[in-house]
FITIGU-527645 format. One line per 5 residues: for each residue z, x, y of N, C-alpha, C. Coordinates in nm, 4 decimals. Layout:
BEGIN
Z/X/Y/Z/X/Y/Z/X/Y | ...
This chain:
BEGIN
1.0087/-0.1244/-2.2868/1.1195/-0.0328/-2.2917/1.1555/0.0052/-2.1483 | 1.2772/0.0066/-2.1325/1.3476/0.0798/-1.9831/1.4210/0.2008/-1.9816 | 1.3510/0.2477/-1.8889/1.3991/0.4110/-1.8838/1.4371/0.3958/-1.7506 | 1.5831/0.4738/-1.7654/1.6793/0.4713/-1.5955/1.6192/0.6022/-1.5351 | 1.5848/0.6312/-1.4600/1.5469/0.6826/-1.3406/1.6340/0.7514/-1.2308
1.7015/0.8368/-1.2692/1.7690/0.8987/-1.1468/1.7510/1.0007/-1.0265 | 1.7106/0.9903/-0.9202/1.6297/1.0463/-0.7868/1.7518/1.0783/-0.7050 | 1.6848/1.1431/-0.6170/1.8384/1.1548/-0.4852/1.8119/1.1005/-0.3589 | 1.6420/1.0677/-0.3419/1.5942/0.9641/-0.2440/1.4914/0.8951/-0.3471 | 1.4531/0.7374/-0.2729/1.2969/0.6987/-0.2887/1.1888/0.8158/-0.3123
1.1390/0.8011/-0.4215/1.0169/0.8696/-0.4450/0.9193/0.7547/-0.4105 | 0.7911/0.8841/-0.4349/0.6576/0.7717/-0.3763/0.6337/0.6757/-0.5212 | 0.5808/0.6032/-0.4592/0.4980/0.5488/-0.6106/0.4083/0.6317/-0.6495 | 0.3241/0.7214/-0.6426/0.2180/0.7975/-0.7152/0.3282/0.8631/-0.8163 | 0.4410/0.9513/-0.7323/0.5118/1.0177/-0.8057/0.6391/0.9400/-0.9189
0.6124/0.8232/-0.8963/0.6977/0.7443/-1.0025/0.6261/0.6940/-1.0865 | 0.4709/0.6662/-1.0920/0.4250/0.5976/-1.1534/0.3360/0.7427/-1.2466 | 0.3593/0.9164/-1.2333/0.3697/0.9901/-1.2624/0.4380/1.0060/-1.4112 | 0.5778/0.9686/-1.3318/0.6320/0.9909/-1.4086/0.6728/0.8837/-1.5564 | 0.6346/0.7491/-1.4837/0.6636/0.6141/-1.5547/0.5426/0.6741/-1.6663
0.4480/0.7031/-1.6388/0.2796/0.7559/-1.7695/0.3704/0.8390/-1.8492 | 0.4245/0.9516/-1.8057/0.4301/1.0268/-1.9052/0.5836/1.0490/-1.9693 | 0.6694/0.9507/-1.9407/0.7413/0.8474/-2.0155/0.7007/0.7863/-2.1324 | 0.6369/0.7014/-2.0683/0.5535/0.6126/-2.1759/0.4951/0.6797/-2.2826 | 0.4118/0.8070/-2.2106/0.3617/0.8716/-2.3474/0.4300/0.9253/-2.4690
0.5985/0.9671/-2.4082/0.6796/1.0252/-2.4889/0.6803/0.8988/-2.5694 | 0.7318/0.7850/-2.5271/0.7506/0.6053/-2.6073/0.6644/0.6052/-2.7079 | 0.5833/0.6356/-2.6705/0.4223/0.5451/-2.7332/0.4433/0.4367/-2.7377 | 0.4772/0.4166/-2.5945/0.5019/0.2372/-2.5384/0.5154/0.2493/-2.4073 | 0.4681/0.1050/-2.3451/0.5014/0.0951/-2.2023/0.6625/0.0905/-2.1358
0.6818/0.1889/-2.0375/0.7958/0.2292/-1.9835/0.7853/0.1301/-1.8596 | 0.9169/0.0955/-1.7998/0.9534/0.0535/-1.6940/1.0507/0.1268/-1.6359 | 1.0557/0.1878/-1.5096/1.1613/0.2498/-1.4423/1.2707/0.1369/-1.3400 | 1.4349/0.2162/-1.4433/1.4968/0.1121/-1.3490/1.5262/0.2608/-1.2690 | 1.5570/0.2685/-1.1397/1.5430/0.3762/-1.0807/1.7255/0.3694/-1.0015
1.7743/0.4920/-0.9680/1.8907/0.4935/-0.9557/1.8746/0.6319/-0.8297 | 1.9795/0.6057/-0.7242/1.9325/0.7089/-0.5959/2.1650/0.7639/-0.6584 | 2.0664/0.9336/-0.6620/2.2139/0.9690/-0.6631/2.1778/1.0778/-0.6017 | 2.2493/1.1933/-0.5007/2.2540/1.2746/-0.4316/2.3306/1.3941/-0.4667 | 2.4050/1.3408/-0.6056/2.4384/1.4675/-0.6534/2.3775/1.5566/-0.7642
2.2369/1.4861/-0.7694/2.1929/1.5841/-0.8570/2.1063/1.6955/-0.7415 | 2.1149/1.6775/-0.5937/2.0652/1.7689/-0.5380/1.9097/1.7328/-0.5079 | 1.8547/1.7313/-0.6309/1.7087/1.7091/-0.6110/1.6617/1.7162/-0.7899 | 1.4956/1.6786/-0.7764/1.4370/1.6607/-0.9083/1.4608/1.5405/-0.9338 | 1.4800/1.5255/-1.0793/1.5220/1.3977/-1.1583/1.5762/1.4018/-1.2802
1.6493/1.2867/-1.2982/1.7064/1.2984/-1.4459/1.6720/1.1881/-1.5015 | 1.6038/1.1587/-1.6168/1.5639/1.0517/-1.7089/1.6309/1.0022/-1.8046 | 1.6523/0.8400/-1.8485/1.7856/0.8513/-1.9663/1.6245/0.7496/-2.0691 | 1.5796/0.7793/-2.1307/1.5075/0.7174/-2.2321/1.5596/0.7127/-2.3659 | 1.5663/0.5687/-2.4043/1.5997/0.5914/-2.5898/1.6999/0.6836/-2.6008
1.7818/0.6592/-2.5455/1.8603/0.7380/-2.5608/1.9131/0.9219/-2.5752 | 1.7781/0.9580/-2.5116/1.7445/1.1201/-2.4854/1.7698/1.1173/-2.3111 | 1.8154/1.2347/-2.2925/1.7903/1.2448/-2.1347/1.7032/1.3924/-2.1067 | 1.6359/1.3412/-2.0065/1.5203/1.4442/-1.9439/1.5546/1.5194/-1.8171 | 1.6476/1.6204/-1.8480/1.7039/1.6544/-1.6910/1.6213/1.7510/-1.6215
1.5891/1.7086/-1.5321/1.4904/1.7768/-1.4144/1.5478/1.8382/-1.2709 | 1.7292/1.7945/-1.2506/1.7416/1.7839/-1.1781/1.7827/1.9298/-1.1459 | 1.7685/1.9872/-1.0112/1.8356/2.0968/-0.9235/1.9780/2.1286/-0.9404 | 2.0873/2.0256/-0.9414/2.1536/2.0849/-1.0380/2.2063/2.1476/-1.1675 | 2.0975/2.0751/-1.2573/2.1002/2.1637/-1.4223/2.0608/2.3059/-1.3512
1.9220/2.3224/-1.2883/1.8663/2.4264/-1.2826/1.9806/2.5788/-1.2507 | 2.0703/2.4856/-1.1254/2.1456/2.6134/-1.0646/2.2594/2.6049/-1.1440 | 2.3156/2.5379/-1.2550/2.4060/2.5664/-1.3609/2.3648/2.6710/-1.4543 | 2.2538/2.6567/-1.4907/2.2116/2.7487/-1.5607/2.1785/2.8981/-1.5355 | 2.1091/2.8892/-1.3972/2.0967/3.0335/-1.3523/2.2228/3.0779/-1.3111
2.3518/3.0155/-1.2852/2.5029/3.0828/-1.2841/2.4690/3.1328/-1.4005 | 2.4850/3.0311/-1.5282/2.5302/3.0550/-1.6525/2.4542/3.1614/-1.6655 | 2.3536/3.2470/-1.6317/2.2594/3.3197/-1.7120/2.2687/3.4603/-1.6209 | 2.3738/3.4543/-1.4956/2.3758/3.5342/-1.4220/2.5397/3.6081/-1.4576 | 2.5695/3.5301/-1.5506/2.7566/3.5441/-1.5782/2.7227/3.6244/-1.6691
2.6311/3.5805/-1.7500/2.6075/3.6558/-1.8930/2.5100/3.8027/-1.8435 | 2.4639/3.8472/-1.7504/2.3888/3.9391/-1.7547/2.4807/4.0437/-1.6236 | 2.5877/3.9600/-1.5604/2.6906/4.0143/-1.5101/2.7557/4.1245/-1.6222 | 2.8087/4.0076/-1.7600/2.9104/4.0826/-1.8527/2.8136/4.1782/-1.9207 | 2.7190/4.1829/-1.9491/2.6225/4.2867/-2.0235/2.6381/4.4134/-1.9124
2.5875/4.4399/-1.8200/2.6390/4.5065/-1.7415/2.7348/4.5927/-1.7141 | 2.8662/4.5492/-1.7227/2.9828/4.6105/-1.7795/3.0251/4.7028/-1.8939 | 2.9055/4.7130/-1.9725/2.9454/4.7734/-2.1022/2.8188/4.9130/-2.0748
C-alpha cells in the first residue's frame, strides 16, 4: 500500500520511517511513503492513506486556533 507523504523539507529517515511504522500499523499492512515537499503547509505533515488524510500540519493547527479564538471572541460579547 502507498501512502503520500506531505513535508515542507526532507525529513530524516528515522523520522520517516517513524512515521512509515505507524502508518502501517493503522493498514495492518506494509506502507510505502511516496513523499511530497510542500511549504505551504508551514510545517508537520499531512498523510493521504486509503483514502483518509492525517493532517499534522502547522497550518490545520493555526486554522483552528483562529477558528477557536473567533468563537471565544463572540462569547465574549454577550
Amino acid at each position: 500500500m502507498i501512502a503520500k507523504l506531505t513535508v515542507t523539507k526532507q525529513i530524516t529517515n528515522t523520522q520517516m520511517e517513524a512515521i512509515r511504522q505507524k502508518l502501517s500499523d493503522i493498514a495492518q499492512e506494509n506502507v510505502t511513503l511516496q513523499t511530497v515537499i510542500d511549504d505551504a503547509i508551514i510545517g508537520g505533515f499531512v498523510a493521504e492513506l486509503n483514502g483518509k488524510i492525517y493532517d499534522c500540519s502547522l497550518k490545520t493547527r493555526l486554522k483552528e486556533l483562529q477558528s477557536y479564538l473567533k468563537v471565544a471572541e463572540n462569547d465574549n460579547k454577550y
